[in-house]
Backbone and ligand atoms as CSV (ligand in chain L), in Angstrom:
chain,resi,resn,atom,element,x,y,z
A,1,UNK,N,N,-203.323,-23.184,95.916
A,1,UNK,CA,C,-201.912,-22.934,95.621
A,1,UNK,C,C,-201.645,-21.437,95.646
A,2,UNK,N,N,-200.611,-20.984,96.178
A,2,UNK,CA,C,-200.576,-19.418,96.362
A,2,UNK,C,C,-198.730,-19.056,96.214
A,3,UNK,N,N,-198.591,-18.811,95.782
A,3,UNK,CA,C,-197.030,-18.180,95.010
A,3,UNK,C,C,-196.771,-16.953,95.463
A,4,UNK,N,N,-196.063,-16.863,96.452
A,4,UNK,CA,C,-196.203,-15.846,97.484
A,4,UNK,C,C,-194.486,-15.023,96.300
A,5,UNK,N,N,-194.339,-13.609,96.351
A,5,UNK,CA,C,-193.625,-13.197,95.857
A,5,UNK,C,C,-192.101,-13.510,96.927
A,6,UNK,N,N,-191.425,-13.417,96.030
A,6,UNK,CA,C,-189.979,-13.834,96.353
A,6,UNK,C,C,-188.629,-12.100,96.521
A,7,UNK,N,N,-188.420,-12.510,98.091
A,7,UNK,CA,C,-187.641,-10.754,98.121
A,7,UNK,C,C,-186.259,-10.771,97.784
A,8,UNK,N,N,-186.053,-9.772,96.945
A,8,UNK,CA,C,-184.370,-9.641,96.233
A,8,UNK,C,C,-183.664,-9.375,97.197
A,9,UNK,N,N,-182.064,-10.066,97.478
A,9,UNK,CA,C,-181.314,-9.230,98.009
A,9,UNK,C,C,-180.661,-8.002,97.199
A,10,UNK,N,N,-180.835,-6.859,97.755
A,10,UNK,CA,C,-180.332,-6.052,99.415
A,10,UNK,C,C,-181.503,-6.261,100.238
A,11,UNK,N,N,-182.546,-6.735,99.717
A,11,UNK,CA,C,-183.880,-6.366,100.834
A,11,UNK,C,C,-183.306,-6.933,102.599
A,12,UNK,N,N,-183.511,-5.614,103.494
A,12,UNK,CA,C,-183.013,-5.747,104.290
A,12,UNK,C,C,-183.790,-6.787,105.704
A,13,UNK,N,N,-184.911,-7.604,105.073
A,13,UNK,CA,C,-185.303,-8.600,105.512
A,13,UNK,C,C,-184.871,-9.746,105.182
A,14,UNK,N,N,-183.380,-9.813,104.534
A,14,UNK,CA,C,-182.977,-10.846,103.935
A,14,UNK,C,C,-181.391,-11.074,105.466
A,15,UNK,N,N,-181.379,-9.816,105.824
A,15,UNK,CA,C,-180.103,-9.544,106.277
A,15,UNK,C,C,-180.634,-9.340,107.975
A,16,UNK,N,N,-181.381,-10.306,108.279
A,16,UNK,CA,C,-182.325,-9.919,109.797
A,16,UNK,C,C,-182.498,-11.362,110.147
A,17,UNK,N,N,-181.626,-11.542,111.556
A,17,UNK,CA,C,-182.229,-13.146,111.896
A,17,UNK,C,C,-183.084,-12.948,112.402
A,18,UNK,N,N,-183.849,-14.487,112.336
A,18,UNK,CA,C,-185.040,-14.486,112.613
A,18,UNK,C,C,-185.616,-15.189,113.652
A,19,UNK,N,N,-187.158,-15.010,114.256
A,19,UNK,CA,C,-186.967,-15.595,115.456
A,19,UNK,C,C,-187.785,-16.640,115.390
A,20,UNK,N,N,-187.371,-17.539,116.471
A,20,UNK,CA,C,-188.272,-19.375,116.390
A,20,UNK,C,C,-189.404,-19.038,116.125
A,21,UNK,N,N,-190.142,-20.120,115.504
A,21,UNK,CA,C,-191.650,-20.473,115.605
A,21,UNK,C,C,-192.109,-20.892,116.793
A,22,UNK,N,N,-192.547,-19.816,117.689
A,22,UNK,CA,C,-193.136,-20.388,119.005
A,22,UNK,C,C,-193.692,-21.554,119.037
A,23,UNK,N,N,-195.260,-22.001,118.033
A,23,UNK,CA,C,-196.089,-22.569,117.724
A,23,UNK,C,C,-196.491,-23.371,116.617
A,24,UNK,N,N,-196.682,-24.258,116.082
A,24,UNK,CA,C,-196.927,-24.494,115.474
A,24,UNK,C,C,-198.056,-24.503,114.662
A,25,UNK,N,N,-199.081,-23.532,114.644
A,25,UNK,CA,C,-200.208,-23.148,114.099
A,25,UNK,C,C,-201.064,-23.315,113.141
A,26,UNK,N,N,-202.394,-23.216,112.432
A,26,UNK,CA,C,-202.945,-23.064,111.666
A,26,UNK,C,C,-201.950,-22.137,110.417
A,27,UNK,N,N,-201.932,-21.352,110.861
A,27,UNK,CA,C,-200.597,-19.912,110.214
A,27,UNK,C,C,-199.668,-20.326,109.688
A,28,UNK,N,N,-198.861,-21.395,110.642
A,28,UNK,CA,C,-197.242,-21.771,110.137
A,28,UNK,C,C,-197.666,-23.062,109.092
A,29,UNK,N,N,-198.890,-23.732,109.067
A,29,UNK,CA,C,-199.430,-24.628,108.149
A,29,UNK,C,C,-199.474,-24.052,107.028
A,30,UNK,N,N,-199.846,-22.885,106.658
A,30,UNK,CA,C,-200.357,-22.402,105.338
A,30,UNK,C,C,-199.057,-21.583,104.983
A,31,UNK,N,N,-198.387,-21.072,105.234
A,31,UNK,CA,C,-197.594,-20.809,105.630
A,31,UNK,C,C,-196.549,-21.402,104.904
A,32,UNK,N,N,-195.759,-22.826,105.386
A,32,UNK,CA,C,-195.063,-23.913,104.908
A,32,UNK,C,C,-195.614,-23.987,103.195
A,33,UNK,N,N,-196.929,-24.928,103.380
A,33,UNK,CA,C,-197.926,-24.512,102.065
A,33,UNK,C,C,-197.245,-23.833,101.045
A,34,UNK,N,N,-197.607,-22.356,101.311
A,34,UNK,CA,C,-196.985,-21.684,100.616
A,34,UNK,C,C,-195.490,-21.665,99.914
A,35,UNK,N,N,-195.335,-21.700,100.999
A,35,UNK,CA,C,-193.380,-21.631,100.458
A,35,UNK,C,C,-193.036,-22.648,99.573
A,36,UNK,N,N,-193.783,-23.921,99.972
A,36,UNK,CA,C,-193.016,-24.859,99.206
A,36,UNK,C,C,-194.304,-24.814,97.536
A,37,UNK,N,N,-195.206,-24.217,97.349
A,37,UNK,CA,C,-195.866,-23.406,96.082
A,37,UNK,C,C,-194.994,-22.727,95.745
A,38,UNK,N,N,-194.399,-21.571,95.878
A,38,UNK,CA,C,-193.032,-20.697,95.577
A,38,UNK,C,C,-192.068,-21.211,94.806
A,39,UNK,N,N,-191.630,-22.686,95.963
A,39,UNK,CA,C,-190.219,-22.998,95.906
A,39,UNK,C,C,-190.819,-23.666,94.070
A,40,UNK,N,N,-191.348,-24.434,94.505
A,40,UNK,CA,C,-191.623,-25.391,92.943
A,40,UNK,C,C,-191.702,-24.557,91.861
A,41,UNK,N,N,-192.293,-23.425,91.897
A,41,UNK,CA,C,-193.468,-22.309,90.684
A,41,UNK,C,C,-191.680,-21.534,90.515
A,42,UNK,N,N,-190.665,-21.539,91.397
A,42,UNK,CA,C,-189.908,-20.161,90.681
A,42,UNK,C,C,-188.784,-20.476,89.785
A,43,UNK,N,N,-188.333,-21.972,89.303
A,43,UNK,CA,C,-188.449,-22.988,90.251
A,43,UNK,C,C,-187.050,-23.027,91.384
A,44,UNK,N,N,-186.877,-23.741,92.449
A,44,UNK,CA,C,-186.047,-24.398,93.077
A,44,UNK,C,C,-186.138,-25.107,93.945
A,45,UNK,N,N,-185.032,-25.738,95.126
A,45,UNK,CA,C,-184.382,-26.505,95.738
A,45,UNK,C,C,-184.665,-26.238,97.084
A,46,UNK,N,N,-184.785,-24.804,97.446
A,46,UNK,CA,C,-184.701,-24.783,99.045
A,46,UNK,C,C,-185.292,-23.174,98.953
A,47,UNK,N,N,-186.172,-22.752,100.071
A,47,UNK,CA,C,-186.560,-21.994,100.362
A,47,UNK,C,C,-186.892,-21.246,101.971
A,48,UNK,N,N,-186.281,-19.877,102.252
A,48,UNK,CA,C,-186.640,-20.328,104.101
A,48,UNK,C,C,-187.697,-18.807,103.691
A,49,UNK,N,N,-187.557,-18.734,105.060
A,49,UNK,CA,C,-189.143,-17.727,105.707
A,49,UNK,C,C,-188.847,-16.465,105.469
A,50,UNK,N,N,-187.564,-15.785,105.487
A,50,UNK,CA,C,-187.484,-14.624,104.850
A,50,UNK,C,C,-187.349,-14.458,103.586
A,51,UNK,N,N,-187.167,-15.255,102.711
A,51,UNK,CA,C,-187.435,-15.178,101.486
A,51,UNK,C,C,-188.606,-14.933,101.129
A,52,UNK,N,N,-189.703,-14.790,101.542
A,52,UNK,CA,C,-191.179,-14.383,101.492
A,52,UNK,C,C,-191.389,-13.589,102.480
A,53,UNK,N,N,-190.762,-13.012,103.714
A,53,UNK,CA,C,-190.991,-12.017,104.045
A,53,UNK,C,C,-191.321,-12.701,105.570
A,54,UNK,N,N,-191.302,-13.509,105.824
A,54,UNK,CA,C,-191.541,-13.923,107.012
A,54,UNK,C,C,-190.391,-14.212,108.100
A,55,UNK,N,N,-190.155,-13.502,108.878
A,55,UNK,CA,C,-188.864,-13.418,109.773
A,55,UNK,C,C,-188.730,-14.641,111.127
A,56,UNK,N,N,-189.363,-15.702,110.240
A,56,UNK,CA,C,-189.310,-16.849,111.108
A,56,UNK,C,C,-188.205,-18.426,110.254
A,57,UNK,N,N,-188.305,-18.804,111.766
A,57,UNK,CA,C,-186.851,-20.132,111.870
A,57,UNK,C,C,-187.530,-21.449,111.136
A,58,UNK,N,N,-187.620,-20.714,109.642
A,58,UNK,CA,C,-188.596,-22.048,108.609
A,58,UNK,C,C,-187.836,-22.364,107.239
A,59,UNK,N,N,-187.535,-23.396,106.977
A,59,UNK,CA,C,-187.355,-23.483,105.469
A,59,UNK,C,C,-187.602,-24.458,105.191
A,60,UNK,N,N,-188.039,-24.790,103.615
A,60,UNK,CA,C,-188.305,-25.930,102.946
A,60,UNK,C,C,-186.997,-26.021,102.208
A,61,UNK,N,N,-187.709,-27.549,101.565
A,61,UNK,CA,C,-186.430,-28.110,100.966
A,61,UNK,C,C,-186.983,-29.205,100.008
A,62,UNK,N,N,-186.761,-29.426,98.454
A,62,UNK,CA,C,-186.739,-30.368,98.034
A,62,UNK,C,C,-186.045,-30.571,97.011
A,63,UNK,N,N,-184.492,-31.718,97.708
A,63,UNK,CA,C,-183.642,-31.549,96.624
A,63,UNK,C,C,-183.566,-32.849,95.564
A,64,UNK,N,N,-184.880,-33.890,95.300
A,64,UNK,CA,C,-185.251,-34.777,94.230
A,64,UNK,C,C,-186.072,-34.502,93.394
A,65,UNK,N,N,-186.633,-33.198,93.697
A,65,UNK,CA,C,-188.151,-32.966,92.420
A,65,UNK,C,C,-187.552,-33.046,90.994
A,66,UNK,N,N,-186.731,-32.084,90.828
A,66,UNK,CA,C,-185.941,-31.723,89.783
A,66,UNK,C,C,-185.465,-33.157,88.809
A,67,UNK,N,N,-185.544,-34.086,89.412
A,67,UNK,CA,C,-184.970,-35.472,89.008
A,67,UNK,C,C,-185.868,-36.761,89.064
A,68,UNK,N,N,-186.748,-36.126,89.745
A,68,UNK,CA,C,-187.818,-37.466,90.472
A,68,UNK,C,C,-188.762,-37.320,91.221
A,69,UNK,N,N,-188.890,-38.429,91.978
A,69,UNK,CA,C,-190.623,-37.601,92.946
A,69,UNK,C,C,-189.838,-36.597,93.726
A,70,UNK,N,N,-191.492,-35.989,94.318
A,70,UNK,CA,C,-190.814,-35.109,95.319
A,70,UNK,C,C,-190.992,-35.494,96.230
A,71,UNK,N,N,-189.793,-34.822,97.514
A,71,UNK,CA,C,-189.699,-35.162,98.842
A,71,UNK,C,C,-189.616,-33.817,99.463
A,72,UNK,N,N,-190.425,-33.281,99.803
A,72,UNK,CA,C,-190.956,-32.297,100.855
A,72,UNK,C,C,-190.471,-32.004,101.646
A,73,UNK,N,N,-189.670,-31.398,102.212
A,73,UNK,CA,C,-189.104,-31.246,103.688
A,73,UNK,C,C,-189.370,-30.023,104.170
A,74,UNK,N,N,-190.200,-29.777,105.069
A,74,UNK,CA,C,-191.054,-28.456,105.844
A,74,UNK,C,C,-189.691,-28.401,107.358
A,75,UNK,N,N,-188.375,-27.473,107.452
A,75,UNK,CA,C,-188.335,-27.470,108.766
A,75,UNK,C,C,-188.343,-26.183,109.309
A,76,UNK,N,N,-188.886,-26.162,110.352
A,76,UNK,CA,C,-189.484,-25.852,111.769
A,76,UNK,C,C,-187.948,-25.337,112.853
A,77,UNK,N,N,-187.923,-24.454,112.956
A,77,UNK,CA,C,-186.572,-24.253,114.039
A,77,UNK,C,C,-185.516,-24.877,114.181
A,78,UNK,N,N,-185.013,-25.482,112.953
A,78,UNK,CA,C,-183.943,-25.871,112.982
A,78,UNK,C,C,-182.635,-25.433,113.213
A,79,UNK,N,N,-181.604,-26.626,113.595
A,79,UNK,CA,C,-180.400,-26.621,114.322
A,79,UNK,C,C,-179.701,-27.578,113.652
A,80,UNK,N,N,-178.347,-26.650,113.428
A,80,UNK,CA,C,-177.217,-27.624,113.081
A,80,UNK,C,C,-176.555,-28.427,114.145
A,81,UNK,N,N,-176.549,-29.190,114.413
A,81,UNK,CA,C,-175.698,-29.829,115.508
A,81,UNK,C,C,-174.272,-30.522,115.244
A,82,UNK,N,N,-173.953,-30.888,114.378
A,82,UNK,CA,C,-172.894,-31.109,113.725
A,82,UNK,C,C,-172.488,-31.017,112.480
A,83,UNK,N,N,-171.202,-30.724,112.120
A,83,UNK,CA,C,-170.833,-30.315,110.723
A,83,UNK,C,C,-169.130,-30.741,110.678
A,84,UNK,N,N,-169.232,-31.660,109.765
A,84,UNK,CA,C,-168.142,-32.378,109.405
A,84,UNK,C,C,-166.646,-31.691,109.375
A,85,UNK,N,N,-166.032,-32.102,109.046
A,85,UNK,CA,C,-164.225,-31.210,109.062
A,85,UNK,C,C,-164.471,-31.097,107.531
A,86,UNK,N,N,-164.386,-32.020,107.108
A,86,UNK,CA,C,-164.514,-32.206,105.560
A,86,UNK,C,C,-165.075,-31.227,104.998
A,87,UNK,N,N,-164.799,-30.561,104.005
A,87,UNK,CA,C,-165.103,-29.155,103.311
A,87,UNK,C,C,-165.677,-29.702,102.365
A,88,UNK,N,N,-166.385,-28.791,101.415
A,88,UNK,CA,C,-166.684,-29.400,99.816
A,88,UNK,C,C,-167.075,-27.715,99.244
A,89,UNK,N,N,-166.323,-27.614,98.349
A,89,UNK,CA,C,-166.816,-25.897,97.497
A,89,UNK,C,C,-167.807,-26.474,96.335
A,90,UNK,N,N,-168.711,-25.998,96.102
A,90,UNK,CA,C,-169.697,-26.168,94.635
A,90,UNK,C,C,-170.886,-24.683,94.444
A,91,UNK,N,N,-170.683,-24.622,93.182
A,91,UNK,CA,C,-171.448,-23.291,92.797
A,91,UNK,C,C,-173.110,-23.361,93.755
A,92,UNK,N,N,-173.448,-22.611,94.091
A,92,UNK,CA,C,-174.648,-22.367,94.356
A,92,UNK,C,C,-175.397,-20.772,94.070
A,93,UNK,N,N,-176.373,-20.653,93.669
A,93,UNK,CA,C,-177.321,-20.051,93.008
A,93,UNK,C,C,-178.519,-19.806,94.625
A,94,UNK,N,N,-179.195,-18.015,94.197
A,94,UNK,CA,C,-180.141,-18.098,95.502
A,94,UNK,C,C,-181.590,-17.853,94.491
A,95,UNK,N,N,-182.437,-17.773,95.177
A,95,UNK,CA,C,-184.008,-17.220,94.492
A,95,UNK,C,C,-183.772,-16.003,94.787
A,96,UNK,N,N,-183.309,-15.585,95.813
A,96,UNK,CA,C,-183.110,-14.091,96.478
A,96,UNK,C,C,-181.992,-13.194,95.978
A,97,UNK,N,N,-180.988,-13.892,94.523
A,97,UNK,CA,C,-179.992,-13.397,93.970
A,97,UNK,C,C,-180.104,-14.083,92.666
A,98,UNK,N,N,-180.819,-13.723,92.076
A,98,UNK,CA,C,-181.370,-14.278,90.728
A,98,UNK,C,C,-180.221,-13.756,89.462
A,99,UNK,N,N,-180.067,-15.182,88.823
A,99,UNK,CA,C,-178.875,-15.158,88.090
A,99,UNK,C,C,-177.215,-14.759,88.294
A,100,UNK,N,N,-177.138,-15.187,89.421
A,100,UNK,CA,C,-175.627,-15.054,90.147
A,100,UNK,C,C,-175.660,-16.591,90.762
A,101,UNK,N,N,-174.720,-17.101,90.411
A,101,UNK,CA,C,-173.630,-18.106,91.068
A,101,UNK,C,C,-172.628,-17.960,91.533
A,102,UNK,N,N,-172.092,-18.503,92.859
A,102,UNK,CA,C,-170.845,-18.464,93.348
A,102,UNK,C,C,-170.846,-19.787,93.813
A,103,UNK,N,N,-169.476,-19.681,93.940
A,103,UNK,CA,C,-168.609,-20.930,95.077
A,103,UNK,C,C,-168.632,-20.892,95.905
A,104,UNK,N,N,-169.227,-21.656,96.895
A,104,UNK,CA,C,-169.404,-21.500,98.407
A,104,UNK,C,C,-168.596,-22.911,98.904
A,105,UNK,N,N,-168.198,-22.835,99.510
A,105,UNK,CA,C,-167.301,-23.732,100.321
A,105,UNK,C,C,-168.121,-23.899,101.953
A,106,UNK,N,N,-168.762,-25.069,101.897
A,106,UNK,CA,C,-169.647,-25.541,103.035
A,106,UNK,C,C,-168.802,-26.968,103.706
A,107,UNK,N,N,-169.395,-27.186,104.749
A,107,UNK,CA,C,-169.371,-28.731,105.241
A,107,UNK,C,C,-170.115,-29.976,104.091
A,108,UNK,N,N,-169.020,-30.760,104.101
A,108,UNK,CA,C,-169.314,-31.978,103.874
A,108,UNK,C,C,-170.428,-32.580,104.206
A,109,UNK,N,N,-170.812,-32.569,105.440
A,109,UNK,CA,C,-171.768,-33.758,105.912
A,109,UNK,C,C,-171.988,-32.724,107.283
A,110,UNK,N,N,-173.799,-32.779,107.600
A,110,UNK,CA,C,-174.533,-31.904,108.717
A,110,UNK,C,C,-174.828,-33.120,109.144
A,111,UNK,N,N,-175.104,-32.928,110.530
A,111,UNK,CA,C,-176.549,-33.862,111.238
A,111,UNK,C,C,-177.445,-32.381,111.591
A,112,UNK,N,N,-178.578,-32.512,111.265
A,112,UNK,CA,C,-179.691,-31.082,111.403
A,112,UNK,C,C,-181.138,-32.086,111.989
A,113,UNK,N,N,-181.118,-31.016,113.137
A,113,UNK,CA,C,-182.001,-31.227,114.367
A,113,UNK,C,C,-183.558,-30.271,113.268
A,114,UNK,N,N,-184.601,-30.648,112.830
A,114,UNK,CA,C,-185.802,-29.880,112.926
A,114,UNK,C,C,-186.932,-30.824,113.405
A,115,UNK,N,N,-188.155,-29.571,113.698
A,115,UNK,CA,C,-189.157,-29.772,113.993
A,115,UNK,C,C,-190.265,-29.704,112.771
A,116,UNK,N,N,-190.901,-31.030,112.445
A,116,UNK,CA,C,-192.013,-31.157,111.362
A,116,UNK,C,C,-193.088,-30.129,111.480
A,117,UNK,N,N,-193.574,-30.187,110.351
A,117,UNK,CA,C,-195.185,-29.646,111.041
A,117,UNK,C,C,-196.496,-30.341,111.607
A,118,UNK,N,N,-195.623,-31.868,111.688
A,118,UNK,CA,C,-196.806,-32.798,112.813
A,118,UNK,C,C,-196.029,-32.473,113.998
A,119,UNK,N,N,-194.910,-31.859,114.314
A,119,UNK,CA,C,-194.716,-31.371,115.544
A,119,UNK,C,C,-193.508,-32.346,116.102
A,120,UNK,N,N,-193.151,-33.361,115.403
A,120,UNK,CA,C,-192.214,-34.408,115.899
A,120,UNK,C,C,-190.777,-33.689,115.100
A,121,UNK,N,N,-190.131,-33.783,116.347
A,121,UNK,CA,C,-188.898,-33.328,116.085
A,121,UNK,C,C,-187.728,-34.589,115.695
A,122,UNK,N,N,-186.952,-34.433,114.897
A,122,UNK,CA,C,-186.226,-35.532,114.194
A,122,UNK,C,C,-184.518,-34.889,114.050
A,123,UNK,N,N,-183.490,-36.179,114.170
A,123,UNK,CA,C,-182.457,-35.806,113.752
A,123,UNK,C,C,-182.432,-36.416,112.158
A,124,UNK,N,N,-181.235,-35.536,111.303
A,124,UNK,CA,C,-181.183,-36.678,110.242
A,124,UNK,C,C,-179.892,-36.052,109.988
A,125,UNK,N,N,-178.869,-37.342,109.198
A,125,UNK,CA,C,-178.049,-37.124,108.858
A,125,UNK,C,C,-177.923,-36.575,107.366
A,126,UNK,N,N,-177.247,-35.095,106.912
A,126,UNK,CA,C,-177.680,-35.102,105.289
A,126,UNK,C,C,-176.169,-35.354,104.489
A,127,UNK,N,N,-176.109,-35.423,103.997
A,127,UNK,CA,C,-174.537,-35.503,102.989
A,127,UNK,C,C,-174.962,-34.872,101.296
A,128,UNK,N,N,-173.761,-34.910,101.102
A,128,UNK,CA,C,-174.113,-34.439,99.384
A,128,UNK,C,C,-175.273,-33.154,98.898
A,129,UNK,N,N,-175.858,-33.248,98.118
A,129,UNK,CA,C,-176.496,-31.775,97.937
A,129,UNK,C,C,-177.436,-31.433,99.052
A,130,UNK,N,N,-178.006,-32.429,100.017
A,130,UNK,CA,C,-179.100,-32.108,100.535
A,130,UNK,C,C,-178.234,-31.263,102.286
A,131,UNK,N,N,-177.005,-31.583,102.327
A,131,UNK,CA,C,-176.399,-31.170,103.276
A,131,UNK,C,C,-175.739,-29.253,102.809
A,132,UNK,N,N,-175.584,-29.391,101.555
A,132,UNK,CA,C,-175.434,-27.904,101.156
A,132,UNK,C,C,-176.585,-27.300,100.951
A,133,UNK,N,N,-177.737,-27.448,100.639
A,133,UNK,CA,C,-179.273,-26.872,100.928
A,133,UNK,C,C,-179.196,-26.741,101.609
A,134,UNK,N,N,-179.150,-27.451,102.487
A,134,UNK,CA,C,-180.139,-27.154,103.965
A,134,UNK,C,C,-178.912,-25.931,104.943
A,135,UNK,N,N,-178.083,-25.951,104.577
A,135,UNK,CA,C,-177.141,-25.336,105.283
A,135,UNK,C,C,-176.927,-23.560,104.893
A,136,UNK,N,N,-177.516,-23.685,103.210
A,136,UNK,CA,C,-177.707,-22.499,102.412
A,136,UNK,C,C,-179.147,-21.861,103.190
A,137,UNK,N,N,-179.780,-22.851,103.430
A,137,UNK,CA,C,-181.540,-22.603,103.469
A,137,UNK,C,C,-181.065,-21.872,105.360
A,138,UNK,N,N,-180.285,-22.755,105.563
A,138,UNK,CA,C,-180.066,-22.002,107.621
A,138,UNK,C,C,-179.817,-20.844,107.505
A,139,UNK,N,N,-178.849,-20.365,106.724
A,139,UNK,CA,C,-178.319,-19.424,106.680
A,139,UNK,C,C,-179.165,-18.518,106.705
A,140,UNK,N,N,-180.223,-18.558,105.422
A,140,UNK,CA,C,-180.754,-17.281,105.771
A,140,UNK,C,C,-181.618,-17.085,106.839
A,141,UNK,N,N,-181.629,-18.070,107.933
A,141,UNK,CA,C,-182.787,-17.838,109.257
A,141,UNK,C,C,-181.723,-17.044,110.190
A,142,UNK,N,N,-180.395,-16.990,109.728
A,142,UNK,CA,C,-179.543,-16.128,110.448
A,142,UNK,C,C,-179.207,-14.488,109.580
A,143,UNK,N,N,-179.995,-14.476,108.893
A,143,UNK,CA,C,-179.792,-13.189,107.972
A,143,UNK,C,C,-178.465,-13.158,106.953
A,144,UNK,N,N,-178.092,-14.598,106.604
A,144,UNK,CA,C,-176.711,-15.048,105.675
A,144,UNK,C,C,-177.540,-15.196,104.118
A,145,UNK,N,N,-176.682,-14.607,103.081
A,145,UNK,CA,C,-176.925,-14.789,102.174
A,145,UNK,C,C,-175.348,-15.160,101.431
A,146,UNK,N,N,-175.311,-16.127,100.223
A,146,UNK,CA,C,-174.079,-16.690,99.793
A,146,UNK,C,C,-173.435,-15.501,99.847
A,147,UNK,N,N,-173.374,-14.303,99.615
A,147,UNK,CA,C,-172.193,-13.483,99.559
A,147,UNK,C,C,-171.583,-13.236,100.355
A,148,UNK,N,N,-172.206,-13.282,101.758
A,148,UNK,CA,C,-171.589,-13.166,103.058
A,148,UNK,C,C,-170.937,-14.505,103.097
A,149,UNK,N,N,-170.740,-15.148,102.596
A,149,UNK,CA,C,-169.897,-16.374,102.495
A,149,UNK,C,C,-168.651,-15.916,101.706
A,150,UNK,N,N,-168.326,-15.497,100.761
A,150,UNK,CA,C,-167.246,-14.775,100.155
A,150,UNK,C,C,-165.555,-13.978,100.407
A,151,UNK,N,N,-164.962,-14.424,100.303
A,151,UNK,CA,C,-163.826,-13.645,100.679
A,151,UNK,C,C,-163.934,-12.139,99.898
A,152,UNK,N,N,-163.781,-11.208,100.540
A,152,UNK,CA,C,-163.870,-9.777,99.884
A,152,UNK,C,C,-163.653,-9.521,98.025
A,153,UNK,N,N,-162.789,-9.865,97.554
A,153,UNK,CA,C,-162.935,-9.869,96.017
A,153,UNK,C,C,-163.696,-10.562,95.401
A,154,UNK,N,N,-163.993,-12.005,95.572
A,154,UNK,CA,C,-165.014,-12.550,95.151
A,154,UNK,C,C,-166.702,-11.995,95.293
A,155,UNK,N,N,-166.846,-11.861,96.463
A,155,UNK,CA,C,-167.996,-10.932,96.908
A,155,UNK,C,C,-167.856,-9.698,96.273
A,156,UNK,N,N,-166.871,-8.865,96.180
A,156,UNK,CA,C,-167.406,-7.152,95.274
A,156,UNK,C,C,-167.712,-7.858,93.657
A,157,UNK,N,N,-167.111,-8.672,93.173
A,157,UNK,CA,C,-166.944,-9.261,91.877
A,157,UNK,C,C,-168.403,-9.587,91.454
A,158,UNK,N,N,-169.040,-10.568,92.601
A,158,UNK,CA,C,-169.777,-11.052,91.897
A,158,UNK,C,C,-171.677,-9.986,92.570
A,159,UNK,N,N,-171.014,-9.058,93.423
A,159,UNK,CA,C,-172.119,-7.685,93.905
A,159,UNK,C,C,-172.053,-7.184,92.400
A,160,UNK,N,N,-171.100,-6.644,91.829
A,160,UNK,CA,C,-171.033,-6.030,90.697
A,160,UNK,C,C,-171.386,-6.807,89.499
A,161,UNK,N,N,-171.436,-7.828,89.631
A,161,UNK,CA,C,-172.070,-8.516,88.268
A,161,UNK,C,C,-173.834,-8.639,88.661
A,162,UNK,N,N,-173.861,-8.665,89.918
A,162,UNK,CA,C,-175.278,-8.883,89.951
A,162,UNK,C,C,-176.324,-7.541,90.089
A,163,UNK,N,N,-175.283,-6.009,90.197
A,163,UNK,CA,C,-176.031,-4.857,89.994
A,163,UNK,C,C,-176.220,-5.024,88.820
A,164,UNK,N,N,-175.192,-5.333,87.831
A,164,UNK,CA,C,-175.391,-4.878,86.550
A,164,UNK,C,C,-176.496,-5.908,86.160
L,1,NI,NI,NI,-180.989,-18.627,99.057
């Protein structure tokens, strides 16, 4: 088990997209591993590859531990392929912005294209919290963090609550 440290935003590896996992490797095995050690130990819900420093198209996800067994989700270069009309706003919280909540206003309902780490690529449809994870967790493989989600006052509001 290895609890890889977790990077604060401004860290400017938070704000850097990142590029595919060519391969699927020995590396990106331990790798995954890791993150999802992190995600559980800090604790949370969703975790991607720059959040540990790794500037690759990876995030985990497990949004039943907290409630029940866990369900693991390792993805691999994922793609949104569709995203509902339907809006839904609900507070969300980052590991990478510790003790700040905001309102983010996401899609309703994704269909998200990833690749496992047995290498089989899958569609699935997500709805409800697991469709706002995973959409929080994309983001940062594009260098998005919730504040860049923000309309300008909300964002200085809640920058300034989280310097202080
Ligand atoms: Ni986050």
């Amino acid at each position: 088990m290895t609890v890889l440290p977790i990077l604060r935003w401004p860290d400017h590896r938070l704000q850097s997209p990142c590029a595919p996992v060519a391969e699927i490797t020995a590396e990106i095995g331990t790798l995954a591993a890791d993150m999802l050690d992190t995600m559980y130990a800090a604790p949370g819900r969703g975790l991607a590859g720059p959040q540990v420093g790794a500037l690759l198209r990876i995030f985990v996800m497990d949004t039943t531990w907290k409630d029940g067994p866990r369900s693991p989700r390792v993805c691999i270069n994922p793609e949104i392929l569709w995203r509902s009309e339907t809006l839904v706003a609900g507070p969300e919280g980052c590991l990478s912005i510790p003790g700040i909540t905001t309102e983010i206003t996401r899609a309703a309902a994704i269909r998200l294209r990833w690749t496992g780490l047995d290498g089989v690529t899958r569609d699935e449809d997500l709805t409800g919290f697991d469709a706002i994870c995973a959409q929080h967790e994309y983001d940062h493989l594009d260098g998005i963090v919730t504040f860049d989600r923000l309309p300008p006052l909300a964002r200085a509001q809640a920058e300034a609550e989280y310097i202080a």
